[in-house]
C-alpha positions in Angstrom: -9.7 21.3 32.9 -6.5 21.2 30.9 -6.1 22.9 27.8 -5.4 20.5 24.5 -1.9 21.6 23.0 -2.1 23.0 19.6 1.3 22.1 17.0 2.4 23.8 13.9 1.5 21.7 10.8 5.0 21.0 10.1 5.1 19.4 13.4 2.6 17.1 12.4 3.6 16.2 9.1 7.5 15.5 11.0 5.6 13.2 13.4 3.7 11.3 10.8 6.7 11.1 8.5 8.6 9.6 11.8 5.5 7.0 11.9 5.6 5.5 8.6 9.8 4.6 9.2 10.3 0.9 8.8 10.0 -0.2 12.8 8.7 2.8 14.1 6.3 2.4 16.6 3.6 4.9 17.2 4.4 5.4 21.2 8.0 5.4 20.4 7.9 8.4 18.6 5.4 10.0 20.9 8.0 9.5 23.6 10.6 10.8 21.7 9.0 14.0 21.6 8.4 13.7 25.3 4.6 12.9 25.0 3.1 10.0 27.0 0.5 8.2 24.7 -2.8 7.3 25.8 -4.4 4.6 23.6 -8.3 4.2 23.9 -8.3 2.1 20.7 -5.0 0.1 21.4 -6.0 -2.5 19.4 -6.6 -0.4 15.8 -2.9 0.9 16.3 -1.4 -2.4 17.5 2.0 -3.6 15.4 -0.3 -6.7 13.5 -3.3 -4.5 12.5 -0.8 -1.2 11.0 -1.0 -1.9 7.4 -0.3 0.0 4.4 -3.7 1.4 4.6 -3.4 2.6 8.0 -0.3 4.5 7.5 -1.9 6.4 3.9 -5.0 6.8 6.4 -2.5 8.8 9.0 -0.4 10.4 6.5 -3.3 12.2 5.1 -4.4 13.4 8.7 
């Protein structure tokens, strides 16, 4: 079995910062970073259901 990747915090924070952009889209900046997402709980991250609460929920993560 595959190994999970581990990234540097700052990573992290750069990714979620990229996230919370007006029009950003969650797989969009996965694949900008040359990751292919994998959603097992597409709807919870779909466009209508990302609200401000969602975003303070990922920043803090």
């Amino acid at each position: 079995m595959r190994q999970r990747s581990s990234y540097p915090k700052s990573f992290k924070a750069q990714v979620v910062q990229e996230c919370l952009q007006p029009g950003a889209t969650i797989s969009g900046v996965a694949i900008s970073h040359g990751q292919l997402l994998i959603l097992k709980d597409a709807p919870a991250l779909s466009v209508g259901s990302r609200n401000d609460s969602h975003r303070r929920h990922l920043a803090r993560h």
